[in-house]
C-alpha positions in Angstrom: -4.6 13.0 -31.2 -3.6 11.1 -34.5 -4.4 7.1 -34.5 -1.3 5.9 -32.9 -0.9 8.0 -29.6 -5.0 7.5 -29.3 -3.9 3.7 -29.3 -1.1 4.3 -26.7 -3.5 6.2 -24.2 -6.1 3.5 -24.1 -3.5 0.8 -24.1 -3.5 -0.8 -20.6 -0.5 -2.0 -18.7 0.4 -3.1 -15.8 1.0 -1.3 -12.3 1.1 -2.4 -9.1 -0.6 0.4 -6.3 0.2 1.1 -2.4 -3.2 2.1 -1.1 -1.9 3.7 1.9 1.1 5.6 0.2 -0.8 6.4 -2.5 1.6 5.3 -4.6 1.8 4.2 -8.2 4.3 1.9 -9.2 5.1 1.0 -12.9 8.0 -1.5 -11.6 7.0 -4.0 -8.7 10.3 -4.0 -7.0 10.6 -0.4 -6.6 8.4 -0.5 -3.5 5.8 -2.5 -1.3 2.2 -2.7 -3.0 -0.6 -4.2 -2.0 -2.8 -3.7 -5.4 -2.2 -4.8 -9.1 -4.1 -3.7 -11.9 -4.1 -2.8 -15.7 -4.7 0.6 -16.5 -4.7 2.5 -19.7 -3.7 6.9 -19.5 -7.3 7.5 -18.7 -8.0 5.3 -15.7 -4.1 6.0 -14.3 -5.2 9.9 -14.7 -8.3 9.6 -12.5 -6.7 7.1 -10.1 -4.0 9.4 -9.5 -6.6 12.5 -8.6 -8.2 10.9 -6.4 -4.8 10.1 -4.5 -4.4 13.8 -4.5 -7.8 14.3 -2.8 -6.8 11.7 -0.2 -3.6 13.6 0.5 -5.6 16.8 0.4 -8.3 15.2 3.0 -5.3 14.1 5.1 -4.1 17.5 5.2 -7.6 18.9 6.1 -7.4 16.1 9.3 -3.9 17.7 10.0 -5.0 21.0 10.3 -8.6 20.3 11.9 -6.7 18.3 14.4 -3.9 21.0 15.0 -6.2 23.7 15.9 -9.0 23.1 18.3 -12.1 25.0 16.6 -11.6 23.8 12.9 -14.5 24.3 10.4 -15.6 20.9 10.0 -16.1 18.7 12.2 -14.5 15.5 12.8 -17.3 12.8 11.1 -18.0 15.6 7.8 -14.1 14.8 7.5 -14.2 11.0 8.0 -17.7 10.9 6.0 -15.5 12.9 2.9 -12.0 10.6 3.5 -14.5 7.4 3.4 -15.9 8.1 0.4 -12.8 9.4 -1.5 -11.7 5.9 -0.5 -14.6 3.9 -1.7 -14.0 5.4 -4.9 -10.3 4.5 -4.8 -11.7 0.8 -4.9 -14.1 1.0 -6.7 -11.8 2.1 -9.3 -9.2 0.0 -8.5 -12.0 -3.1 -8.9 -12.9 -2.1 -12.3 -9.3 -1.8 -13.7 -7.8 -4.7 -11.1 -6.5 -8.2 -11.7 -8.6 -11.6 -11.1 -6.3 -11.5 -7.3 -7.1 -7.6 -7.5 -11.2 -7.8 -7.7 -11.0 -10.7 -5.3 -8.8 -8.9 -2.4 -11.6 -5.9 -2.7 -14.2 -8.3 -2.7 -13.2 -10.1 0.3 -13.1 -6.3 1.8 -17.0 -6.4 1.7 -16.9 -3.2 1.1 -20.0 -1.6 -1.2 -18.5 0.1 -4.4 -22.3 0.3 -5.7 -23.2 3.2 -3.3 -20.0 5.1 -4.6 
């Protein structure tokens, strides 16, 4: 990576997140977000993977629920979902706004233990 693309990847901007959708949003208006934070390339990168282990931990409570003897049980899913989620925040905390780190904080949720 020469010096000026280095400089662009750890630039951070602005983007506004949907928790729920697991949605990133470069423009505000383009849909509803809860979230804003500023992110460089890194820190979008792994924000955006663990949105894809969400989706894939929604699709693994899908399928568990759709057949009636699934290979994990039901609290090994939540226990996996909740922590994928914690580390959502916890990311989201260390790359959010002042409004950002205070909406988390009022979650009282415990971003140490993730």
């Amino acid at each position: 990576m020469d010096t000026s693309s280095e400089e662009a990847f750890y630039e951070r901007k602005p983007y506004y997140v949907a928790v729920g959708a697991g949605q990133i949003l470069e423009d505000p208006t383009a849909a509803a977000y809860e979230l804003e934070i500023l992110a460089n390339e890194e820190e979008l990168n792994r924000l955006q993977e663990l949105f894809e282990e969400l989706s894939s931990w929604d699709e693994a409570q899908v399928l568990h629920f759709t057949r009636p003897f699934g290979s994990f049980s039901t609290e090994r899913i939540n226990l996996g979902y909740d922590h994928l989620l914690g580390r959502v925040y916890k990311l989201l905390y260390e790359v959010g706004t002042e409004q950002t780190k205070a909406h988390i904080e009022s979650m009282h949720l415990d971003l140490e233990s993730y």
